[in-house]
N, C-alpha and C positions, 0 to 999 in steps of 0.2 A: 504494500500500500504506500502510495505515496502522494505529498503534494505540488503541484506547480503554480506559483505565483505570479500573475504578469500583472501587468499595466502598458498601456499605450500612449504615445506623444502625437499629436495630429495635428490637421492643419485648419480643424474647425470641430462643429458639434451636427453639422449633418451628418447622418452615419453613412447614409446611400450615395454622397456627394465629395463626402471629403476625404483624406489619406492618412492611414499611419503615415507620421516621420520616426517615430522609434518604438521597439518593442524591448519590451526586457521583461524576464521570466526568473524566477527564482525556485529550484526543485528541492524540496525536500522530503524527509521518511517523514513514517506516519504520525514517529512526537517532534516533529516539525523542527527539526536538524538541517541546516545548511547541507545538500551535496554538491549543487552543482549552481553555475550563474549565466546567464545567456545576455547580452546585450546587442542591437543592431539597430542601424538609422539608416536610413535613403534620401533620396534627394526628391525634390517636387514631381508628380506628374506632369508633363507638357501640358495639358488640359485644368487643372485643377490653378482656381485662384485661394490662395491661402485666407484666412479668416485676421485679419492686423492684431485682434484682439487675440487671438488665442497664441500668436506667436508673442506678444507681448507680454503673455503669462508665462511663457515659458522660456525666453529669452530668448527667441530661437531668431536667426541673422537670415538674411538674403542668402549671403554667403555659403550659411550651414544648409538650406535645401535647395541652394544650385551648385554647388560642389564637392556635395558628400561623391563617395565612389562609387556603391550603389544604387541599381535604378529601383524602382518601389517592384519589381515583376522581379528582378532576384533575389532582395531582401525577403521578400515573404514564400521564394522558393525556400533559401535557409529554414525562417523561421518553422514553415511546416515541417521540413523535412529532421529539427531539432525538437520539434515539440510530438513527433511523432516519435523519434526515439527516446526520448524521456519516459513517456507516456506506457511504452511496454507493456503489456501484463493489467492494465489502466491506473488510470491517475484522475484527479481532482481536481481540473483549473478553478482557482482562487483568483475573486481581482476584488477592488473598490467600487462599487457602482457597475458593476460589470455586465451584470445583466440587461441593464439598459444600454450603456455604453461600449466599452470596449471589447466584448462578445459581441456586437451585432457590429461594428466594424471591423473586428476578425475575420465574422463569418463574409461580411461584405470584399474585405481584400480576398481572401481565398477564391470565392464567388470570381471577380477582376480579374485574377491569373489563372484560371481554370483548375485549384486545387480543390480537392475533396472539402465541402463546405462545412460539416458537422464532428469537425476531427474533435471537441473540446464533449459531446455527450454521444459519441456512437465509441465501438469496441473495447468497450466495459469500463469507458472517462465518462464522470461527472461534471460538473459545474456546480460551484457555491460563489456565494458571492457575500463577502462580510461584513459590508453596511445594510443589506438586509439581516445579518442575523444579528448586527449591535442593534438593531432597532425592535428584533424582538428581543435578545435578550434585555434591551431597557424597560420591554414589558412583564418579562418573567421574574428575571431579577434583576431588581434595580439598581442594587448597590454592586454590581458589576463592574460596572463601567460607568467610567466620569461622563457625562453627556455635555458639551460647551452647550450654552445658552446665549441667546444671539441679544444685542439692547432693546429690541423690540418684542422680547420674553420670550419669543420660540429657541427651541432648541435644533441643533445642528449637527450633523452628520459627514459634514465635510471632510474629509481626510484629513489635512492638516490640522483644522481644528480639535479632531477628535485625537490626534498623533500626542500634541500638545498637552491636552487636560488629560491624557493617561502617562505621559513621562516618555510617549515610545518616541525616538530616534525618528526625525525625519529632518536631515541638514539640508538638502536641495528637492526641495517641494518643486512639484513638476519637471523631475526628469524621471523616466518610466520605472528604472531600477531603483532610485530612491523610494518613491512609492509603492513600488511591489514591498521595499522592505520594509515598510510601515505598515502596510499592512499586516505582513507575518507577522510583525510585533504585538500590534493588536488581537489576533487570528490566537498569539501563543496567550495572553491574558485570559482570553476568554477560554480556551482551551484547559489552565490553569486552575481557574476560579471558576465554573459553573460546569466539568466534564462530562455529565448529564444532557446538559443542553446541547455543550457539542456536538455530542455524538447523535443525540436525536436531530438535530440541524443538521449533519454532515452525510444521517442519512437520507434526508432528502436530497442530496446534492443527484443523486441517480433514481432515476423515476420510477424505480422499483418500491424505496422506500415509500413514499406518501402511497402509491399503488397499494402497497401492504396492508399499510394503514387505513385506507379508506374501505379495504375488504374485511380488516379481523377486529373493527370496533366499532359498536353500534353509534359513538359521537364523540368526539374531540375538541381541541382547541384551535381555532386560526386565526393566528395574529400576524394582520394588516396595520400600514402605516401609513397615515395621510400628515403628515406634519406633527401629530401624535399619535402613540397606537391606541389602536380597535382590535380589540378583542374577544372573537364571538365565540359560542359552545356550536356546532355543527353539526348536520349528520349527511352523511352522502344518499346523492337523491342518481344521478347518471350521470357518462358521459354523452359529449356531444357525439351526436350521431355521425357526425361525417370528420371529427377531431377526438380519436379518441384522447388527445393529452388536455384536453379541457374538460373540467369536470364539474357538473354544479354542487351545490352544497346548500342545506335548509338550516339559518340562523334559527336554534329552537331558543330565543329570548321570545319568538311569537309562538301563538296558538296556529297549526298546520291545517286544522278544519277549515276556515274560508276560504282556502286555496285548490283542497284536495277536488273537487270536482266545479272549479271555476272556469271562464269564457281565458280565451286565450291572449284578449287586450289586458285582463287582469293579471296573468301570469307574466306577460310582458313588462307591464310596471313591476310586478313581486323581481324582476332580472335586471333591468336596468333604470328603476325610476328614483326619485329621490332616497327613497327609504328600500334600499335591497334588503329584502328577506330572504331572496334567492341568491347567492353567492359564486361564482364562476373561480376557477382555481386551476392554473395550470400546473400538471404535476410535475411536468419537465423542465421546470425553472427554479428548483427549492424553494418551496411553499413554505411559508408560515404554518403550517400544520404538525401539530404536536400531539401525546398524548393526554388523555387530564390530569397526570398527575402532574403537568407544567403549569395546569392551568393558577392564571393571578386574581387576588382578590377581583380587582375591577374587570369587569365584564359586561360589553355589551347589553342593555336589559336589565343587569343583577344577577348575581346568583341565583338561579332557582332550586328548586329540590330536585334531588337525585330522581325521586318516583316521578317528577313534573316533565324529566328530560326521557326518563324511559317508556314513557306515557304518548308521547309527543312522537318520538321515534317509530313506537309501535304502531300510531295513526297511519304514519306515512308510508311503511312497509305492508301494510293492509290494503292500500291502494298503488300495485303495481303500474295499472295504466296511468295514473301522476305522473311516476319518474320518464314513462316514456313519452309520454306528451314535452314533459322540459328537455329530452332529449331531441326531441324535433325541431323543438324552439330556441334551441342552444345554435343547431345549424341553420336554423334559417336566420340568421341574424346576420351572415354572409352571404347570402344569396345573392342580394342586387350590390356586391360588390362590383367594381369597374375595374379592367386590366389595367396598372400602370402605364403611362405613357413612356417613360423611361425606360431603358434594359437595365439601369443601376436599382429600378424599386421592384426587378419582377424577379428575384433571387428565389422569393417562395412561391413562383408560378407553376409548378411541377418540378418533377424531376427527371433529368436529364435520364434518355433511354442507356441502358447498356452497352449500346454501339459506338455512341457519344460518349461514355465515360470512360470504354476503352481508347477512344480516339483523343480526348484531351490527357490519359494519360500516355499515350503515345507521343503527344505532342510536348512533353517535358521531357520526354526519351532524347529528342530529336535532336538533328542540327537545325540551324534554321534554315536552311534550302528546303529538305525533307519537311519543317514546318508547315509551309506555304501551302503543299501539295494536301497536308491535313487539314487546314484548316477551311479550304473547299468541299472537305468529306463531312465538316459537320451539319447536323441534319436540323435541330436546336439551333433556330434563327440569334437569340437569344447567347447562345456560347459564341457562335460562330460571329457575331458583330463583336463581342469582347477580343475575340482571335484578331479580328482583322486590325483589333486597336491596338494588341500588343505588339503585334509586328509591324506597325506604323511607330511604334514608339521606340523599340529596343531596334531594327535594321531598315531603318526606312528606304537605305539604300534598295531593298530589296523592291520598292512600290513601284510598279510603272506610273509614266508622270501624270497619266488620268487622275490613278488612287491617288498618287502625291498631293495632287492640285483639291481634290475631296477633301484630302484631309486637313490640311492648312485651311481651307473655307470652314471645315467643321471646326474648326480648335479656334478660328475670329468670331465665327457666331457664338459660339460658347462662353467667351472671352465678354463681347460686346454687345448682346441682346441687350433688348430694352424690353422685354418680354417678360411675364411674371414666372420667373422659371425655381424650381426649389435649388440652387445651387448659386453660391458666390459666384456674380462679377464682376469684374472690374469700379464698375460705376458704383456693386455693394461696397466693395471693399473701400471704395476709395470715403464714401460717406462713413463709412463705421470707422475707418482711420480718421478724419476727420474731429471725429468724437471722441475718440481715445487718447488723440492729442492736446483736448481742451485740460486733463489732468495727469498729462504724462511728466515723468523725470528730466530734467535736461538728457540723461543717459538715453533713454527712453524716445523721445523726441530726436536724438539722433538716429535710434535703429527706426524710426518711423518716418523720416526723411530720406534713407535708403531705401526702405517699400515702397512710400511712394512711387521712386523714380522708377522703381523694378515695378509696380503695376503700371504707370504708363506709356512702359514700353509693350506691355503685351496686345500680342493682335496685330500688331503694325509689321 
């Protein structure tokens, strides 16, 4: 058993839009022992406008993502190709926020360079993420962990602030390897002081666990966090019919009778209307789902009686056709989705045929002559536009001057729309620099007078 810690440096906070600049992973055994350290940085996509703000958090130079040595399509060759041998036998990626963030730009670069997208939860790897579990253990136990409180009385979760009010070690906030290692710091506190939790947290990190749970006990704990935690008593109703990793769940703080044989615009509000009595939970992301005897004094409703919760359960399980009606209603809430317009937002439009998966791993086989010829063979519109960009990027030499002339028109409109487009350009950047300089460092104000120049050269 082991774990791997990362964190990511980017060049923004779209995840479909913007780019790792560094990855850094930290692998350790199961009592969470240093073995091994991984660091790697690339230099800017040709297409990609950086975000002013976010290289200004991180200090990061013009210089450092147009001169680094590699290009964003080798760096994340390495990195999978390291985090797959690590991973051996399976492993645990750990990050800060990572479920929102730097997991879905993982999976997004992997997606960009045609590597296997789900290397971090398929062949027996996990996913945890430890600001969702500081945030339940702040609900289980509270004296756990320092929680920083913000002047405006809410409390915070920010890594470095959280690094800070517990003592752990973070000397360069916003570089990837620093924060992987702040978070292991914190990861070993909580490890240390509440082992229980741990472990019931760590086994949801594989979808087995909540799975287990939600088949061998009539009701549990699930604790969510909106800014504070929520904390409900549960019991499982289905999953979705066309998702099985979505699953719903009945807050028993209500009475289940005006539900069990209700109109389906009433079960819709009970799923998604101000007051959900209906609970949605994916098990493949480490749920807040615990057993009772995690459960904390405050709870959703109140405590109620033990007989009040087994009472309420029993209802529900007497009417099978309930749970399947929520299962119907779970997937039709997708129904009149629309395809993205983008090929960067349709990463979960299917999956790629077998023929196709043999052919994109073929095409990391390759030299790039032999590439060229593969990348005509792929049948996935969808891979096959990613193919044609990375070899517009890494051997352009290779385009005839048709492509050539395509692609230079595609990288100016990209660049210079005035279109409402979800990805930084030029004209974004150059306003949000703008802004950034009304409170910036003299330091600061310098690395912002190099972007500039470096954004108004692009497209020309």
């Amino acid at each position: 058993m082991s774990y791997i810690f990362y964190d990511t440096e980017t060049t923004g906070k779209v995840t479909a839009f913007d780019q790792i600049l560094q990855f850094a992973a930290i692998k350790t055994d199961a009592e969470l022992n240093v073995l091994d350290t991984f660091d790697i940085r690339c230099r800017l996509l040709p297409y990609i406008v950086p975000s002013p703000g976010a290289l200004l958090v991180t200090g990061t130079t013009v210089a450092d993502i147009t001169t680094c040595p590699l290009s964003h399509f080798e760096m994340m060759r390495l990195v999978h190709a390291k985090m797959h041998l690590w991973s051996q036998g399976g492993s645990i990626f750990v990050g800060w926020n990572n479920m929102k963030f730097d997991e879905t730009l993982l999976r997004q670069a992997y997606y960009q360079t045609l590597l296997p997208v789900y290397q971090t939860n398929t062949n027996g790897n996990g996913r945890a993420d430890v600001m969702r579990m500081a945030q339940v253990i702040s609900a289980c136990a509270p004296n756990c962990l320092a929680i920083p409180i913000l002047p405006d009385g809410k409390r915070s979760f920010r890594l470095g602030l959280m690094a800070a009010a517990n003592n752990v070690a973070l000397d360069n906030a916003h570089d990837a390897l620093a924060d992987a290692g702040a978070t292991l710091g914190i990861a070993r506190l909580v490890k240390q002081r509440v082992p229980a939790l741990w472990d019931a947290l760590m086994a949801n990190a594989r979808k087995s666990g909540p799975l287990r749970l939600l088949q061998s006990e009539p009701f549990m704990l699930l604790s969510e966090h909106f800014g504070n935690p929520f904390n409900y008593i549960v019991t499982p109703l289905a999953a979705n019919a066309t998702n099985a990793n979505e699953v719903a769940v009945f807050d028993l703080a209500f009475d289940p009778a005006p539900y069990l044989g209700a109109g389906d615009a009433y079960l819709r509000e009970a799923i998604d209307g101000t007051t959900r009595v209906i609970r949605r939970v994916s098990i493949n992301a480490q749920p807040g789902l615990l057993p009772v005897d995690h459960v904390p004094d405050d709870v959703q409703g109140g405590r109620q009686s033990l007989e009040t919760y087994q009472a309420r359960v029993q209802a529900i399980r007497a009417h099978p056709e309930f749970c399947r009606r929520i299962s119907r209603l779970l997937a039709a809430r997708y129904e009149d989705r629309v395809e993205p317009a983008y090929v960067e937002q349709r990463i979960y439009s299917g999956f790629a045929s077998n023929a196709d998966q043999a052919r994109m791993h073929s095409f990391h086989d390759q030299g790039w002559e032999d590439r060229i010829g593969i990348v005509q063979e792929i049948e996935d519109e969808r891979y096959r536009q990613i193919a044609h960009r990375i070899v517009a990027i890494e051997r352009p030499d290779l385009l005839t001057d048709a492509q050539r002339k395509r692609w230079e028109s595609w990288r100016r409109e990209r660049f210079l729309t005035d279109k409402d487009v979800p990805w930084m350009t030029v004209a974004s950047a150059l306003e949000e620099l703008a802004n950034e300089s009304q409170d910036a460092t003299p330091a600061q104000q310098e690395q912002l007078a190099d972007l500039e120049r470096f954004l108004n050269g692009l497209g020309r």
